[in-house]
N, C-alpha and C positions, 0 to 999 in steps of 0.2 A: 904463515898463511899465504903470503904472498909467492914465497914459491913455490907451495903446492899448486896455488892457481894455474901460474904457468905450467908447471909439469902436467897439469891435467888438459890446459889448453894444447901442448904440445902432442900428448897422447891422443886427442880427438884427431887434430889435426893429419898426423900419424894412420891413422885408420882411416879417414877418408879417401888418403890417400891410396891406401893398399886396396879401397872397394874402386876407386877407378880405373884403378888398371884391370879390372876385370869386368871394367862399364860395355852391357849392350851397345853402345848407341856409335862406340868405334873411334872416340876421340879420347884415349887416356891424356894421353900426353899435353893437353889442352886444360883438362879437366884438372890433371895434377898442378899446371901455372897458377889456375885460376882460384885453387886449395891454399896454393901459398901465399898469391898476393891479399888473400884473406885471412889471414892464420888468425889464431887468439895471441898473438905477441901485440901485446898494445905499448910496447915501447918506441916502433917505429913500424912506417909502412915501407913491405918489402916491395924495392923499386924497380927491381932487375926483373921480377917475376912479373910485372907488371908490364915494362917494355916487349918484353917476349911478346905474351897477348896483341898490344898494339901491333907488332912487326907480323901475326897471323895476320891479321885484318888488314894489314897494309897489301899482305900479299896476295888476298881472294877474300872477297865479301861472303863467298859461304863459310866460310869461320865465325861468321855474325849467328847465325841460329843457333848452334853447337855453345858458342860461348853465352848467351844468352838464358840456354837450357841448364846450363849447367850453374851460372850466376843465382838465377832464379831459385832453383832447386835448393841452392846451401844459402842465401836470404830467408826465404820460410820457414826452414828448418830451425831456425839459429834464434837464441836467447842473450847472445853476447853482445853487448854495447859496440866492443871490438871488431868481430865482427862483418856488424852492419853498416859502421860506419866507412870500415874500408869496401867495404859491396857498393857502399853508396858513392865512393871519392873514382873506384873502379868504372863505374857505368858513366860515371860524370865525366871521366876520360873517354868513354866511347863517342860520346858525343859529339867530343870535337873531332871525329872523323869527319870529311866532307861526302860522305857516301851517300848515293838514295836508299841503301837499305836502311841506314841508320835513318835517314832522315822519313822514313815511315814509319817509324813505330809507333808516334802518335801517344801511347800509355807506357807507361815502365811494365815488362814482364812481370812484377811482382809487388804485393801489396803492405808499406809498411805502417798503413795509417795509423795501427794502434799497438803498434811495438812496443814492448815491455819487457824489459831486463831482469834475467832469472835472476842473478849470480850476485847481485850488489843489494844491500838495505834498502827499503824504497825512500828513505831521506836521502841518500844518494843517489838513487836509480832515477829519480824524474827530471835531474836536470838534464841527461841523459836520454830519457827515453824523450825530452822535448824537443834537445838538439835534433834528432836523427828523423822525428816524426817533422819535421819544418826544413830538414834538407830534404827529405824523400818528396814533401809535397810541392818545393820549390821545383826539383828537378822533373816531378809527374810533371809541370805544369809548365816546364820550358820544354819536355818533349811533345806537346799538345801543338804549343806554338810553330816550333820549327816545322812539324809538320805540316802543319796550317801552309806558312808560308812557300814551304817546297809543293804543295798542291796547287797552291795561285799561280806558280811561275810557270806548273807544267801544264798551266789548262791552255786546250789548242784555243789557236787564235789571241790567245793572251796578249797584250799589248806588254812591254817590258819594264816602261815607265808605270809607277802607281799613278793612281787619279787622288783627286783630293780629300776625298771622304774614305779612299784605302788607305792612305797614309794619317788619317787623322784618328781610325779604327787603329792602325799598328802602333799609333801612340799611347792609346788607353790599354794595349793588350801589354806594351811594355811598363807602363804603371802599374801591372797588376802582375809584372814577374818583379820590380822592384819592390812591391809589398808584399810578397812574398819572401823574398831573400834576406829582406830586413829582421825578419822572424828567427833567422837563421844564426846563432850564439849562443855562447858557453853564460848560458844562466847563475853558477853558482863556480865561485874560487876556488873550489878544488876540482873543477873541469879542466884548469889549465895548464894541461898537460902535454907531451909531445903531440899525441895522435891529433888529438884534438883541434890544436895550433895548426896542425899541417892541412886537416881540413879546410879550416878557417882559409888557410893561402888558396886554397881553390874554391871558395864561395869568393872571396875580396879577387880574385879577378873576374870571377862573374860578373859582380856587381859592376867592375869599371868596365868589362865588354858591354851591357844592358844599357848602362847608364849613358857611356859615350852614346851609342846608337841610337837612344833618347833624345841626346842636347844636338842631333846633327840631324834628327827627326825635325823637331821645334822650328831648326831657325829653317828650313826647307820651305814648313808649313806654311808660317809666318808670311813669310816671302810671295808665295803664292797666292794666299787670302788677300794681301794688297796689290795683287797685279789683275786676280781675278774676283775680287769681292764674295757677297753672297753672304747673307745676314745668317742664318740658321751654320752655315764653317767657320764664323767668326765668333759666336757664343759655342762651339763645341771647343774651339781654341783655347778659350776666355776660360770654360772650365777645367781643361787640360793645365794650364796656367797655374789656376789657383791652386789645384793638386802637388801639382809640380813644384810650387814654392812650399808647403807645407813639407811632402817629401823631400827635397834640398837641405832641409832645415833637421829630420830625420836621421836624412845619411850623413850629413857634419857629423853630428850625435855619435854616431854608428860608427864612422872610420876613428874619431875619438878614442870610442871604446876601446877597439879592434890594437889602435898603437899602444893603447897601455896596456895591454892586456900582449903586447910581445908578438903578432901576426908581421913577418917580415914583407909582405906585399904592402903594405899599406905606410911605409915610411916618406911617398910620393902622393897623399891624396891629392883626386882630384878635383877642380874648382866645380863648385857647384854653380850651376846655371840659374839666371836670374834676368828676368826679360824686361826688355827698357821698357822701364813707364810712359814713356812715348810710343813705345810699339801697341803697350795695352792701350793707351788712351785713343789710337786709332782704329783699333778692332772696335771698342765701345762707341768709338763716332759710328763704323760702317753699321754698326745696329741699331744707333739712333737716327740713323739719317735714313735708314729704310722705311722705321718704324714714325718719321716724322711726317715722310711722303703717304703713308697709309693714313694720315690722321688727317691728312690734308685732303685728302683724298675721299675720304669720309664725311668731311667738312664739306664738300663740291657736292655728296650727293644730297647731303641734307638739304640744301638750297637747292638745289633742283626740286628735293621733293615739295618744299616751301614755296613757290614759283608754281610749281603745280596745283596745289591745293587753292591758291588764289587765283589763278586761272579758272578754275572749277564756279569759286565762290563767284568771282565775276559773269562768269557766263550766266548762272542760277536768279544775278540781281537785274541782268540783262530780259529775261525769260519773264519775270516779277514785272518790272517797268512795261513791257509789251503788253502784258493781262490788262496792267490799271490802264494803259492807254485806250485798250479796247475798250473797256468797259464806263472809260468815260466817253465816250462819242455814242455812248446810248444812252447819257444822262439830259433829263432837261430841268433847267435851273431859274425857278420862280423866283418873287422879291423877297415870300415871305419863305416857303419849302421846299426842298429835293424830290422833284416827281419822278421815277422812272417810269418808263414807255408803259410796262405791264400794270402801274397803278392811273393812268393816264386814261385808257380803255376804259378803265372799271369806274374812275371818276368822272367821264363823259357821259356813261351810261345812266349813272345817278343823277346827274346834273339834269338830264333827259328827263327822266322820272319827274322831278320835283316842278322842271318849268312846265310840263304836261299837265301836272294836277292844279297848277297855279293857275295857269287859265282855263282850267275847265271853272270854278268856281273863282277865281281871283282871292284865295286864301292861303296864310301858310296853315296846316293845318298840326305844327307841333310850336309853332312858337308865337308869340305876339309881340310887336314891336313897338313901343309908344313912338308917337311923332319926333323925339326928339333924338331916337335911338342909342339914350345913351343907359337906358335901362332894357331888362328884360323880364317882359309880362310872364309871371308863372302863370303855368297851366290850371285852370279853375274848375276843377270836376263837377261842381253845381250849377256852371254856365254851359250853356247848349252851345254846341257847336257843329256844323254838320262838316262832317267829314266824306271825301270824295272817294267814289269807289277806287278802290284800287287797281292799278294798269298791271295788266300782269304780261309777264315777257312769255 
């Protein structure tokens, strides 16, 4: 069974080749490397076929679209674990060209999100089709990046140096290619095979290129925040941190793996970064000492407002005491009553009335007074009394 496989991998292969050389598009001989560095021989990848390619692109960047076109074209095409995964180890080499063509692609030419393997059992096809779908999205997503970054360098007027909040964005963008690459292994024991393994050696020096530029981001940051402060870069730090340590703990895990599992890059792991607890406990100062001065601060306005409001009430007791003062300097104060001025008038008036009728007739005419005044005569409707005409106003 096994060598029918290859004989038939070899026969495709075979045939593609013989339709390139009578490719429109005027690049066989490109077309044909590009055949073999991807053949269906999943016993090892062909390296020589592979250098060729690179040595086109070393010698003219227009060998980029053609090889490109042609990669792409036998990726969508393809059902084979095989493969996709040397298309995927292939492009992963272009990468590390320093070219701006390469460095604008931005998207991988081709889509392997949901790749699914013809040829094998699906008890065995999914460790398989999860490897290749977790290198594909790793790699879409470091071509996103690098372009990013070749965009910033070449914007005019660009300063060379990042600023604080650039370099503290490039820190969470390379969090987010380490969580990605971490995805990136041979899920099930009998994945552990040549091709496989050989991958693995080009994801595990990703990880330590990502990773270094990572721990040489940090202590930069670091560095900065305490020369230049700023509460809002020292909690994005503080989270970057805490991620940071979970992911450390991660990759241990992962390079682990990666040595027993036979990946010969990885007999030299790297230390994993771990930020002095004095660096964290001074980030956490710069945010409470901001946020202490806001409360203080807040504290000063309340007492102003405090101050004000009894300024107010005093003025209001001030306005009060004036009323009563006026209105006592209108009062006059008898032995036995409180007369005010306007009852004063009206009491004079009547007091008028009453001495007027009393000597007209020398009588009171509502009350009688014994001599000794300490009684008072009721009024006797059977006794005559004459009563004096009344004064009329």
């Amino acid at each position: 069974m096994r060598i029918w496989k290859r004989a038939a991998g070899a026969l495709k292969d075979n045939y593609s080749i013989l339709v390139a050389k009578f490719s429109p598009h005027g690049h066989p001989d490109l077309e044909r490397v590009v055949i073999k560095a991807t053949s269906h021989n999943e016993q090892c990848m062909d390296y020589k076929s592979i250098q060729r390619v690179f040595q086109w692109l070393r010698s003219s960047p227009l060998y980029l679209k053609p090889l490109l076109y042609t990669l792409s074209t036998r990726m969508e095409k393809t059902h084979s674990w095989v493969v996709a995964i040397k298309g995927l180890m292939l492009i992963h080499g272009v990468f590390c060209f320093d070219l701006p063509t390469v460095q604008m692609l931005r998207r991988l030419p081709f889509d392997m999100t949901h790749f699914s393997d013809g040829h094998l059992n699906p008890e065995k096809a999914w460790g398989y089709n999860a490897f290749i779908r977790a290198y594909y999205s790793y790699l879409d997503l470091k071509s996103s990046y690098v372009c990013a970054q070749a965009a910033r360098k070449r914007k005019p007027g660009k300063k060379t140096e990042e600023t604080l909040a650039e370099e503290l964005q490039n820190l969470e963008k390379l969090q987010g290619l380490i969580d990605a690459i971490l995805h990136v292994k041979p899920r099930n024991p009998s994945m552990h095979v040549v091709l496989v393994l050989e991958a693995m050696d080009c994801v595990i020096d990703e990880v330590l290129e990502v990773y270094d530029s990572y721990c040489k981001g940090m202590e930069r940051v670091i560095l900065k925040i305490f020369d230049m402060g700023g509460t809002v870069e020292a909690g994005t730090a503080l989270r970057i941190i805490e991620k940071g340590e979970m992911q450390g703990d991660k990759l241990a895990l992962y390079f682990e793996f990666c040595r027993e599992i036979g990946v010969l890059n990885i007999s030299d792991s790297p230390k994993i970064l771990r930020v002095a607890e004095k660096d964290v406990k001074e980030l956490k100062g710069i945010i409470d000492g901001v946020n202490e001065k806001k409360k203080k601060d807040k504290n000063m306005d309340e007492e102003d407002e405090d101050d004000d409001v009894v300024k107010k009430m005093n003025e209001e007791m001030a306005i009060v005491v004036r009323e009563n003062d006026f209105l006592m300097k209108k009062t006059v104060i008898t032995d036995q009553w409180e007369v005010f001025d306007d009852d004063v008038a009206f009491d004079q008036m009547s007091s008028a009335v009453v001495v007027a009728a009393a000597a007209t007739n020398n009588y009171n005419p509502f009350l009688e007074l014994d001599s000794s005044y300490n009684s008072i005569v009721p009024y006797n409707p059977h006794q005559h009394h004459v009563l004096p005409d009344l004064i009329s106003f």
